[in-house]
TORBA-643037 format. One record per atom (N, C-alpha, C): residue in one letter; chain; atom name; x, y, z. Coordinates in steps of 0.2 Angstrom, whole numbers. Example, Ala and Ser with C-alpha at 12.3 -4.5 7.8 and 13.67 -1.06 7.14 Angstrom:
2
A_A_N_66_-28_39 $
A_A_CA_62_-22_39 $
A_A_C_66_-16_39 $
S_A_N_64_-11_35 $
S_A_CA_68_-5_36 $
S_A_C_64_0_39 $
END
This chain:
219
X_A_N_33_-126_12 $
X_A_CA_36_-120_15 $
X_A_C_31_-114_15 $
X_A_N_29_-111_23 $
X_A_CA_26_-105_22 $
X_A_C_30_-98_21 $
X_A_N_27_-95_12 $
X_A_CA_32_-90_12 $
X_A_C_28_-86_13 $
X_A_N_31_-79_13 $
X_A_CA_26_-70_16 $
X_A_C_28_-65_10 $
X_A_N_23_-66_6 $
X_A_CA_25_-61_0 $
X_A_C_24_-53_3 $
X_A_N_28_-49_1 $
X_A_CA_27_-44_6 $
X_A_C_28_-39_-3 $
X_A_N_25_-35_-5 $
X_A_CA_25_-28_-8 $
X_A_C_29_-22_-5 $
X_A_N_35_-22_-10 $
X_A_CA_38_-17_-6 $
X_A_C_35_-10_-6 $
X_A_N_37_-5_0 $
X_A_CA_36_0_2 $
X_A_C_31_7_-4 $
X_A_N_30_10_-4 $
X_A_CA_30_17_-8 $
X_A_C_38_20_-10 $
X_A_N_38_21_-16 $
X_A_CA_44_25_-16 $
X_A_C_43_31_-21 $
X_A_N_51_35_-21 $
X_A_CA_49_41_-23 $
X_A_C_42_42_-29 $
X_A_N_44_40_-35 $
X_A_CA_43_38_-39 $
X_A_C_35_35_-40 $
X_A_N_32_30_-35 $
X_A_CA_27_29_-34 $
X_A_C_21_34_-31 $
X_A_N_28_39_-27 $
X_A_CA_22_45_-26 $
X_A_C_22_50_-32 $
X_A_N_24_50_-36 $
X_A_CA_22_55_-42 $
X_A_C_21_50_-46 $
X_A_N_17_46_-46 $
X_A_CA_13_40_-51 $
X_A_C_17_39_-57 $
X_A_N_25_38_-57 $
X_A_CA_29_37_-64 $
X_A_C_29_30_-64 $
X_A_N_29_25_-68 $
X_A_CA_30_20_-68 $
X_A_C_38_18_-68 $
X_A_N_40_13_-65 $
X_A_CA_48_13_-62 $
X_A_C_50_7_-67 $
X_A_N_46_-1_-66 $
X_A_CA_51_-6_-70 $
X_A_C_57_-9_-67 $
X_A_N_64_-10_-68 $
X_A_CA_68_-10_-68 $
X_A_C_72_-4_-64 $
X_A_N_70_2_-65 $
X_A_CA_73_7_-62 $
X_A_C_75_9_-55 $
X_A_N_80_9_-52 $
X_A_CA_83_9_-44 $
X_A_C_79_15_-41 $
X_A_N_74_16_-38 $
X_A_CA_73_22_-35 $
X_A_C_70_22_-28 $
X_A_N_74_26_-25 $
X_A_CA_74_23_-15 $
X_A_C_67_24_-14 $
X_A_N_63_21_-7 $
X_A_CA_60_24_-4 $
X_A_C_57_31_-4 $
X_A_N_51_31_-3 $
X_A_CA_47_39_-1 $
X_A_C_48_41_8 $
X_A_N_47_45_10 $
X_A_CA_47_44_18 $
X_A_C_41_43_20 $
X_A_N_35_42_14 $
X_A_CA_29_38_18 $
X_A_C_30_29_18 $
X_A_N_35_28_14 $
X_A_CA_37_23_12 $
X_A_C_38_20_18 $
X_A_N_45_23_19 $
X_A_CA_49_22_28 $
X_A_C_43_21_31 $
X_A_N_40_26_32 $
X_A_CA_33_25_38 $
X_A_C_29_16_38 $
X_A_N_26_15_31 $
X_A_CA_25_8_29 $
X_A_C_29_3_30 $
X_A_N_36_3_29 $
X_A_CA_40_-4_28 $
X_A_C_39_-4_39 $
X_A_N_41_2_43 $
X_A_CA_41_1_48 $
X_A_C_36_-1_53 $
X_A_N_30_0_48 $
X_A_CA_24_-2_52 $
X_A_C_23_-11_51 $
X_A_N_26_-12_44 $
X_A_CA_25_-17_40 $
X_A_C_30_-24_45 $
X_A_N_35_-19_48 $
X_A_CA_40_-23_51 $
X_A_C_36_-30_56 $
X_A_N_31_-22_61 $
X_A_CA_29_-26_66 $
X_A_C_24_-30_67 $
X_A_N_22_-34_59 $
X_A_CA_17_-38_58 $
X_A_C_24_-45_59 $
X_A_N_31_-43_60 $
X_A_CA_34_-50_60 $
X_A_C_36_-52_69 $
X_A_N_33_-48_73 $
X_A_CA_37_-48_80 $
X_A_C_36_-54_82 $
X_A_N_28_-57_79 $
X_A_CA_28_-65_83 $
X_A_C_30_-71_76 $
X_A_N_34_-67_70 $
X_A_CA_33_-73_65 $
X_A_C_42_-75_65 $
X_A_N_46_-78_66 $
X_A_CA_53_-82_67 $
X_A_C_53_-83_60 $
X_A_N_57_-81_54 $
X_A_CA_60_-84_48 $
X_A_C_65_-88_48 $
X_A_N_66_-90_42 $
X_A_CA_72_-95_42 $
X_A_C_75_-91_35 $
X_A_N_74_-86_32 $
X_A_CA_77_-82_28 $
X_A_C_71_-77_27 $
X_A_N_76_-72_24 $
X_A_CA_72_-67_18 $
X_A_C_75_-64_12 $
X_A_N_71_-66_8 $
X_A_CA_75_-65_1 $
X_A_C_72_-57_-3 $
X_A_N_76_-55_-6 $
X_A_CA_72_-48_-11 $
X_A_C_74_-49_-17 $
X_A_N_72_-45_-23 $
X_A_CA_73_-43_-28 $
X_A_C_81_-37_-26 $
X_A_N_83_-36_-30 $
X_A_CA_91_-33_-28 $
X_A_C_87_-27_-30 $
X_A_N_84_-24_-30 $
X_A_CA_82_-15_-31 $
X_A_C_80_-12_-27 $
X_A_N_82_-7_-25 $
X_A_CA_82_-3_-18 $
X_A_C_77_-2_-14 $
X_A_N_71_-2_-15 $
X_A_CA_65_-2_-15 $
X_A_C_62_-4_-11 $
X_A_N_67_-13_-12 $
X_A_CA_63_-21_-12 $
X_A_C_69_-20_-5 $
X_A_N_73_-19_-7 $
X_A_CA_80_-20_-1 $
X_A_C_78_-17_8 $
X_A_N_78_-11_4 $
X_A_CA_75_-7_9 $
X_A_C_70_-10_14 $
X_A_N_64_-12_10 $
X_A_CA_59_-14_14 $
X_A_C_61_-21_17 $
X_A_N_67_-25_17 $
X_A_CA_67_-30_18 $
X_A_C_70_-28_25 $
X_A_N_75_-21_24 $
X_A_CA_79_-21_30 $
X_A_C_76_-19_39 $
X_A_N_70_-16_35 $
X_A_CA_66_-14_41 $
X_A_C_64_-20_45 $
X_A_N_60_-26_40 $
X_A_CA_59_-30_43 $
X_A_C_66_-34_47 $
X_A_N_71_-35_45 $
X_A_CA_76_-37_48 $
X_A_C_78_-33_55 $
X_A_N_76_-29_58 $
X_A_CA_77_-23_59 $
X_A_C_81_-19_63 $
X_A_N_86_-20_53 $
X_A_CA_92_-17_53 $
X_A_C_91_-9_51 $
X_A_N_87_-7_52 $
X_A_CA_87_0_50 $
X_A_C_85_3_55 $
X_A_N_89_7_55 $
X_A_CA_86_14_65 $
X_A_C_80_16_64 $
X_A_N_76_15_61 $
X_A_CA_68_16_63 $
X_A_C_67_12_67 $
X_A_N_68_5_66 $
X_A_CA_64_-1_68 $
X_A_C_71_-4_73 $
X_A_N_69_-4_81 $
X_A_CA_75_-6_87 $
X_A_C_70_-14_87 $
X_A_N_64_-15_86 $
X_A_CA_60_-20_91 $
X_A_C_61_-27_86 $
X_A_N_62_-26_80 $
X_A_CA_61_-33_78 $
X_A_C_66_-40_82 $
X_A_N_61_-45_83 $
X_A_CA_65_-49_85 $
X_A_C_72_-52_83 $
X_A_N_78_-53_90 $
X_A_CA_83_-55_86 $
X_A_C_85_-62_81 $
X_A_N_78_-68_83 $
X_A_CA_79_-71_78 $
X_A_C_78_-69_70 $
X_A_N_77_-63_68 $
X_A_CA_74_-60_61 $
X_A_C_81_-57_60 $
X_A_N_83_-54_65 $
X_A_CA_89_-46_65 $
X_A_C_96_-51_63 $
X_A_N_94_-57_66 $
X_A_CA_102_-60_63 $
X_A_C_103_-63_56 $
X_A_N_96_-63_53 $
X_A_CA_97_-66_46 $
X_A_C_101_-63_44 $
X_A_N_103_-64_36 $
X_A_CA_106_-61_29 $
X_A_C_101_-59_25 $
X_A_N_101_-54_22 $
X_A_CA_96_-54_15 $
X_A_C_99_-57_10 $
X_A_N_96_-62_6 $
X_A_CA_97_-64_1 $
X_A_C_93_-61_-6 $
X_A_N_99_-59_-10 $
X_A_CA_94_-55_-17 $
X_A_C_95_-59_-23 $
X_A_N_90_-56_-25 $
X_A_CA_90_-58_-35 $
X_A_C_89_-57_-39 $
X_A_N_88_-54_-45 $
X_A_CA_85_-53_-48 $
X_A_C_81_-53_-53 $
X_A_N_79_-61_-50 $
X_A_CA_74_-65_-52 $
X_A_C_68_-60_-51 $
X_A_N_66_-59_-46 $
X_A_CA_63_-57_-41 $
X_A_C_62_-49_-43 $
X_A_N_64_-46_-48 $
X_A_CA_63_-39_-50 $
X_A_C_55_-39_-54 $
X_A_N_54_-32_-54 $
X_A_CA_46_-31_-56 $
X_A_C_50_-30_-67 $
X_A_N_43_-31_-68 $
X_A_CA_45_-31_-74 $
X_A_C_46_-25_-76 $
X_A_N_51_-28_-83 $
X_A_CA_55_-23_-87 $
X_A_C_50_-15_-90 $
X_A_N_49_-11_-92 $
X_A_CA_44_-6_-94 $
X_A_C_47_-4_-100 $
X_A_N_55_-3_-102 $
X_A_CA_60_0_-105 $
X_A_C_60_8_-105 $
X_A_N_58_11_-112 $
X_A_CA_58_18_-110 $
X_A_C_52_19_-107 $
X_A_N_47_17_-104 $
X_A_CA_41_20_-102 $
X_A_C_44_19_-94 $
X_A_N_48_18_-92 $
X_A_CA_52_20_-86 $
X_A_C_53_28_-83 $
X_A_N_51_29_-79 $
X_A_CA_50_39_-77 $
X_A_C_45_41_-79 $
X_A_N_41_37_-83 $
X_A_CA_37_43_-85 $
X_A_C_28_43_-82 $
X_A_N_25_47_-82 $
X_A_CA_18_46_-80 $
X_A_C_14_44_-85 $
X_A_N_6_40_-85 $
X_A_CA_4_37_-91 $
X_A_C_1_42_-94 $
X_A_N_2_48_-92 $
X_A_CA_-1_52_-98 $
X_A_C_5_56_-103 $
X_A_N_13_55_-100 $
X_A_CA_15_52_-102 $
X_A_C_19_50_-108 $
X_A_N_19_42_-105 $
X_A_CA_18_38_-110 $
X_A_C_13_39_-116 $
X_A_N_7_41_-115 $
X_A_CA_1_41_-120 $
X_A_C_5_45_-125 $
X_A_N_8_51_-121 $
X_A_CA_10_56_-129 $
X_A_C_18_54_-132 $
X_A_N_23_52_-128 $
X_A_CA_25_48_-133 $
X_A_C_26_41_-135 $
X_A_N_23_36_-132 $
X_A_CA_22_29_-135 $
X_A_C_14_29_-138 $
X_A_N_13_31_-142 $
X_A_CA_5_31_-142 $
X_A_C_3_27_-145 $
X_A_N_6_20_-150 $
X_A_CA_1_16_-151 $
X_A_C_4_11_-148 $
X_A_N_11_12_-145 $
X_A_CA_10_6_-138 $
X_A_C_5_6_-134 $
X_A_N_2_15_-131 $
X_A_CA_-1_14_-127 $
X_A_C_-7_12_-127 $
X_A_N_-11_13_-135 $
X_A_CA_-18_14_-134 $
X_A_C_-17_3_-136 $
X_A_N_-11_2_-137 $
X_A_CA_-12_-6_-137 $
X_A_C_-12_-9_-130 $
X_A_N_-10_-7_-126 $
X_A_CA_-9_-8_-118 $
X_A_C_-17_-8_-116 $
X_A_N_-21_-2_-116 $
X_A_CA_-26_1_-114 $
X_A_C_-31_-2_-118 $
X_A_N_-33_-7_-124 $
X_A_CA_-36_-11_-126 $
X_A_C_-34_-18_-122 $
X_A_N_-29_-20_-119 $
X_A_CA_-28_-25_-114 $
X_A_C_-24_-31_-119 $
X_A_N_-21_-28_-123 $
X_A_CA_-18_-32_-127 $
X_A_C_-8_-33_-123 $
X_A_N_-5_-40_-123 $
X_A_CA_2_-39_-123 $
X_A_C_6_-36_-128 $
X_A_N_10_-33_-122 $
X_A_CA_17_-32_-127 $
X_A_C_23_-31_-122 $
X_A_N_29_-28_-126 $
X_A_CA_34_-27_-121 $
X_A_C_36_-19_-122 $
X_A_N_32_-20_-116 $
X_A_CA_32_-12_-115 $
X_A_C_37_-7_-113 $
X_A_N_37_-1_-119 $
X_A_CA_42_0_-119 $
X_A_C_49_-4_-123 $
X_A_N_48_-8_-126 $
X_A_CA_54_-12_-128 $
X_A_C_55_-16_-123 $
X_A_N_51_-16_-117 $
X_A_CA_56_-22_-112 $
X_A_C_52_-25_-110 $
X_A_N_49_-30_-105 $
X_A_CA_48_-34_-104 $
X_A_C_41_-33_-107 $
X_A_N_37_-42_-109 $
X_A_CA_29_-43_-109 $
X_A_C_27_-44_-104 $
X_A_N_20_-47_-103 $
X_A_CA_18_-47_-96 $
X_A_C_19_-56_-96 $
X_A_N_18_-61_-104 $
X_A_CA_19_-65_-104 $
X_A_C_26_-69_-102 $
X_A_N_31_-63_-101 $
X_A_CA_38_-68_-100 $
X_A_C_39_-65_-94 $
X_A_N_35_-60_-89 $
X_A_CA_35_-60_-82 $
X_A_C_33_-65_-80 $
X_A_N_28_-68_-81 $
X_A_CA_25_-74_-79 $
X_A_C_27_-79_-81 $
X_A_N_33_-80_-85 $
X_A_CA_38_-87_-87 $
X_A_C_44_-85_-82 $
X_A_N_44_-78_-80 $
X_A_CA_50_-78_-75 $
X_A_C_47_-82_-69 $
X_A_N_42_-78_-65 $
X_A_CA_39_-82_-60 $
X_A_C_38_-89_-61 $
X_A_N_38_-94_-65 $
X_A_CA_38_-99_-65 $
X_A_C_45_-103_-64 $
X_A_N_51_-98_-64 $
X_A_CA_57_-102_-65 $
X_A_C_58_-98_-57 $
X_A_N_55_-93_-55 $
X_A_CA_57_-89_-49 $
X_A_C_55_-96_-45 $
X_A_N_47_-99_-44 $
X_A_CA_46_-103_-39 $
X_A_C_49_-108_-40 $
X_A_N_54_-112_-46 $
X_A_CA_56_-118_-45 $
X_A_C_62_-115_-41 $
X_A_N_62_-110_-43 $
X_A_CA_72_-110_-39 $
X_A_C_69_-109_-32 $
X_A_N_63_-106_-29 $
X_A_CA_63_-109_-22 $
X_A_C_63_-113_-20 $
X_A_N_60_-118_-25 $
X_A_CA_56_-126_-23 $
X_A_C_65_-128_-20 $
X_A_N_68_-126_-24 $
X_A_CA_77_-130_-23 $
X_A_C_80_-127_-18 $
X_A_N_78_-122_-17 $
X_A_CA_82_-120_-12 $
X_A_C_80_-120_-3 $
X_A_N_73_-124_-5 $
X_A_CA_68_-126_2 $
X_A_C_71_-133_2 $
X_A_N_73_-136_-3 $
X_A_CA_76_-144_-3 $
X_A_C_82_-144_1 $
X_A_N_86_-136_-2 $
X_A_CA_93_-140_0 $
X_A_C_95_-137_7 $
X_A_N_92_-131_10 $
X_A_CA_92_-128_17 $
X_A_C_86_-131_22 $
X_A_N_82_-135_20 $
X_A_CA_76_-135_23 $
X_A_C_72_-131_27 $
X_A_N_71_-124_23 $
X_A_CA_68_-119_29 $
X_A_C_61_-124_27 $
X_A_N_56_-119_34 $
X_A_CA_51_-120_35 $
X_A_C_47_-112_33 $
X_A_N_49_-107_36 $
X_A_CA_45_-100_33 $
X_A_C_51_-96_30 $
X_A_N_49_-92_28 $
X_A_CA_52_-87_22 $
X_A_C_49_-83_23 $
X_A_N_51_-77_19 $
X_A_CA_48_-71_15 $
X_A_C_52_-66_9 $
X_A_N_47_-65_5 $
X_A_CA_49_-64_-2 $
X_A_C_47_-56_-1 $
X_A_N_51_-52_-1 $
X_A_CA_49_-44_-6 $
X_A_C_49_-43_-10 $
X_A_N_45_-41_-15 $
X_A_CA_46_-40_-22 $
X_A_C_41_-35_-25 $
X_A_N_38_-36_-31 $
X_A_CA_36_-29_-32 $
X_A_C_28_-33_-36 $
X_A_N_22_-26_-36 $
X_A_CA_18_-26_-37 $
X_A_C_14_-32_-42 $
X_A_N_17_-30_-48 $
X_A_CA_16_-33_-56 $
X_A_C_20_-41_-55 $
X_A_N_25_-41_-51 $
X_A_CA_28_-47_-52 $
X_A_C_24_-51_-47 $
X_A_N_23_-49_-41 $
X_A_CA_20_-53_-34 $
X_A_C_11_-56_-38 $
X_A_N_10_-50_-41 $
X_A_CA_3_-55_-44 $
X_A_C_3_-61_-48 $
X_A_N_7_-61_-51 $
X_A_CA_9_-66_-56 $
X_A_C_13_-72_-55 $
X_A_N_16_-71_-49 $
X_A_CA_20_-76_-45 $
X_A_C_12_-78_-42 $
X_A_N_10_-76_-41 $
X_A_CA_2_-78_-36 $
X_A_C_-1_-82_-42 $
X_A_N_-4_-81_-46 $
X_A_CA_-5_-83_-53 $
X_A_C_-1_-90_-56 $
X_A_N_4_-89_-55 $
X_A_CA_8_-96_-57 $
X_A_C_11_-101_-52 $
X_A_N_9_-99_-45 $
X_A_CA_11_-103_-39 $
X_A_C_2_-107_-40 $
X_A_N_-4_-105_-43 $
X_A_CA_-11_-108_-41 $
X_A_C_-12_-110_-49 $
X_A_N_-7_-110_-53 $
X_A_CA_-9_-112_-60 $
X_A_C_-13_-109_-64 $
X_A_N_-14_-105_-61 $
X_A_CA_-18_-98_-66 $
X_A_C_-15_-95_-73 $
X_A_N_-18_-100_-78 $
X_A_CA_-14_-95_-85 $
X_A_C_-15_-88_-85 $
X_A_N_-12_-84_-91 $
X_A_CA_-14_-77_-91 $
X_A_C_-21_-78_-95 $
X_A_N_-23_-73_-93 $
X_A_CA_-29_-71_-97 $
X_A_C_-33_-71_-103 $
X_A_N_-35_-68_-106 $
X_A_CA_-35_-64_-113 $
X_A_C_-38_-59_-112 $
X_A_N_-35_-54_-115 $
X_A_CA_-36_-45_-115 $
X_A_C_-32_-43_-107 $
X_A_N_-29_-47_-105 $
X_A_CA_-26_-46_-97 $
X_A_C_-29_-45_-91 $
X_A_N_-35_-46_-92 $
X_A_CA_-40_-44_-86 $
X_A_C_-41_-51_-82 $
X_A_N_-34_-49_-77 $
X_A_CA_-34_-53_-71 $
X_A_C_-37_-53_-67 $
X_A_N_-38_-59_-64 $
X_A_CA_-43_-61_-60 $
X_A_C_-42_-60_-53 $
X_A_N_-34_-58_-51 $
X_A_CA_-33_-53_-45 $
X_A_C_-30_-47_-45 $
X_A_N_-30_-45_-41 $
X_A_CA_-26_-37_-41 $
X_A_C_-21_-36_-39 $
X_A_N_-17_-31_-42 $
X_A_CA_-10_-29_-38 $
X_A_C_-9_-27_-34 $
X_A_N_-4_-33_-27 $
X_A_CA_-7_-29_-20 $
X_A_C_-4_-24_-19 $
X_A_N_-7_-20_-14 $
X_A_CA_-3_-12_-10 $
X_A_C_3_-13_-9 $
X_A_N_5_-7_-8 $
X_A_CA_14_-5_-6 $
X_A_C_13_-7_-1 $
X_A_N_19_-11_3 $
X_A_CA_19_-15_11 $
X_A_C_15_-18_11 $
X_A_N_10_-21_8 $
X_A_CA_5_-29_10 $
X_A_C_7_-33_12 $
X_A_N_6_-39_14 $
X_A_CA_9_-45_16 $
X_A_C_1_-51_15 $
X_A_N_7_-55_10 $
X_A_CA_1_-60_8 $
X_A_C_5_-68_10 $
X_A_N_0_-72_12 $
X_A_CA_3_-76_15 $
X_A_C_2_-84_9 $
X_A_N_7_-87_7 $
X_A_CA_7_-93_3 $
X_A_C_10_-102_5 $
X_A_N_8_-107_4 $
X_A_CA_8_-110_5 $
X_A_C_13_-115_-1 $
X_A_N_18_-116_-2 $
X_A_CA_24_-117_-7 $
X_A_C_23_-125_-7 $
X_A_N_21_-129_-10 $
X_A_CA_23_-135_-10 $
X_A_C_28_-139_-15 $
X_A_N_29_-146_-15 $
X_A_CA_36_-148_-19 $
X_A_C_31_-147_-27 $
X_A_N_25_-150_-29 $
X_A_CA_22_-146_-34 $
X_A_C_15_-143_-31 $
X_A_N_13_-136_-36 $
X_A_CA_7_-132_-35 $
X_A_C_7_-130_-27 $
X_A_N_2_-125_-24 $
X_A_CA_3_-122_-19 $
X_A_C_-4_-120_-16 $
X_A_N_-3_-117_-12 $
X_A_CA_-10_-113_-8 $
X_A_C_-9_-109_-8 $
X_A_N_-15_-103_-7 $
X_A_CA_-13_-96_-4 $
X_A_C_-19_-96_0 $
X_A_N_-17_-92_7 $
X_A_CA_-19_-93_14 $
X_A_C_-21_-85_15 $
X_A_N_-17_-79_15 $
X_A_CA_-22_-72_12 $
X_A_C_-20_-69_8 $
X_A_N_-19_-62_5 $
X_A_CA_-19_-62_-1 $
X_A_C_-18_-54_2 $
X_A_N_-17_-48_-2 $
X_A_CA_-15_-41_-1 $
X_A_C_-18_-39_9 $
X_A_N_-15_-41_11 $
X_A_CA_-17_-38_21 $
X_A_C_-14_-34_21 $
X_A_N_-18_-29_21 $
X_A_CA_-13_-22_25 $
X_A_C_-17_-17_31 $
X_A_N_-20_-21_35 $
X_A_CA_-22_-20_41 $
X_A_C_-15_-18_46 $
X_A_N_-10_-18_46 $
X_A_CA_-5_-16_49 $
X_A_C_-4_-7_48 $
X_A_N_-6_-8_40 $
X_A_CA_-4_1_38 $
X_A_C_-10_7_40 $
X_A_N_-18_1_45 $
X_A_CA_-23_7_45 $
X_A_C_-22_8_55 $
X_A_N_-16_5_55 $
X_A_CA_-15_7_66 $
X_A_C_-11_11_68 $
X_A_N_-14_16_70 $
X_A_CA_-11_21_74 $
X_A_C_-7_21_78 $
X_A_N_-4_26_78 $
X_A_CA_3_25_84 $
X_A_C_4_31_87 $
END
């Protein structure tokens, strides 16, 4: 199956550098601007689904590309009749209380969480998720695709999801362990990117990787 990881939009929260987690926070209006440019990278691509993470963010940007949102009239009507399919599988990792806050922060009141993070050490940040059992979610996240490419037979897809999780989905779809000290061997792609993957019944491809040539064209 070729799927389209797509990096949701900016949101509010992204433009005052808080780190979000788990936390529901809409779109920014530079956001809206990205999902709808982000849109028209699908005018010649036909889906056979599109799935999100259920957090408003991830939704949002999915809706553009469907496009059911009054910004976007042009997307194709094969795309505008799909369903969004959510999950929560598919959410960015937990952060707990370092949720709202900026890293400076966090530094003042988790301080030896933080200066454990900033040595590149795991943990569950904030009390809530590791980075190690993000990467055991992505693992259970690709299998429940592999099944659900068996039992519908799509051929293309596209996933919305978030920063922190889409890496490490990338990472566990090429069998990349984690690290040590976390210094990942990729980067976390941009808001609205679109990375293109190749999903096999085991192990996988990937074809590009954070594109966001769509967000430098003028209109």
């Amino acid at each position: 199956m070729r799927l389209y990881l797509i990096r949701h939009a900016q949101s509010i929260w992204n433009e005052e550098k808080r780190w979000q987690g788990i936390a529901d926070i809409p779109l920014h209006e530079k956001g809206q601007a990205q999902a709808c440019r982000l849109s028209q990278r699908f005018h010649d691509i036909p889906l056979d689904t599109i799935i999100s993470s259920d957090l408003e963010r991830a939704t949002a940007t999915a809706t553009f590309i469907l496009g059911k949102n009054g910004a976007n009239k042009d997307t194709p009507a094969d795309n505008a009749d799909l369903q969004l399919i959510t999950d929560p599988i598919f959410r960015e990792i937990d952060v707990g209380t370092w949720s709202g806050l900026t890293r400076k922060e966090i530094a003042e009141t988790h301080p030896e969480q933080w200066k454990t993070y900033t040595a590149g050490q795991d943990l569950r940040k904030g009390g809530g998720e590791s980075t190690k059992m993000v990467y055991d979610r992505t693992k259970k996240a690709l299998h429940k695709l592999r099944e659900m490419r068996e039992k519908t037979g799509w051929e293309t897809a596209a996933l919305v999801s978030h920063g922190g999780f889409l890496r490490l989905f990338v990472m566990a779809l090429l069998d990349i362990p984690l690290p040590p000290l976390m210094d990942f061997p990729i980067v976390v792609p941009d808001h609205a990117s679109l990375s293109e993957v190749i999903l096999g019944r085991q192990g996988g491809r990937l074809i590009t990787y954070n594109d966001t040539a769509h967000l430098n064209i003028s209109h």
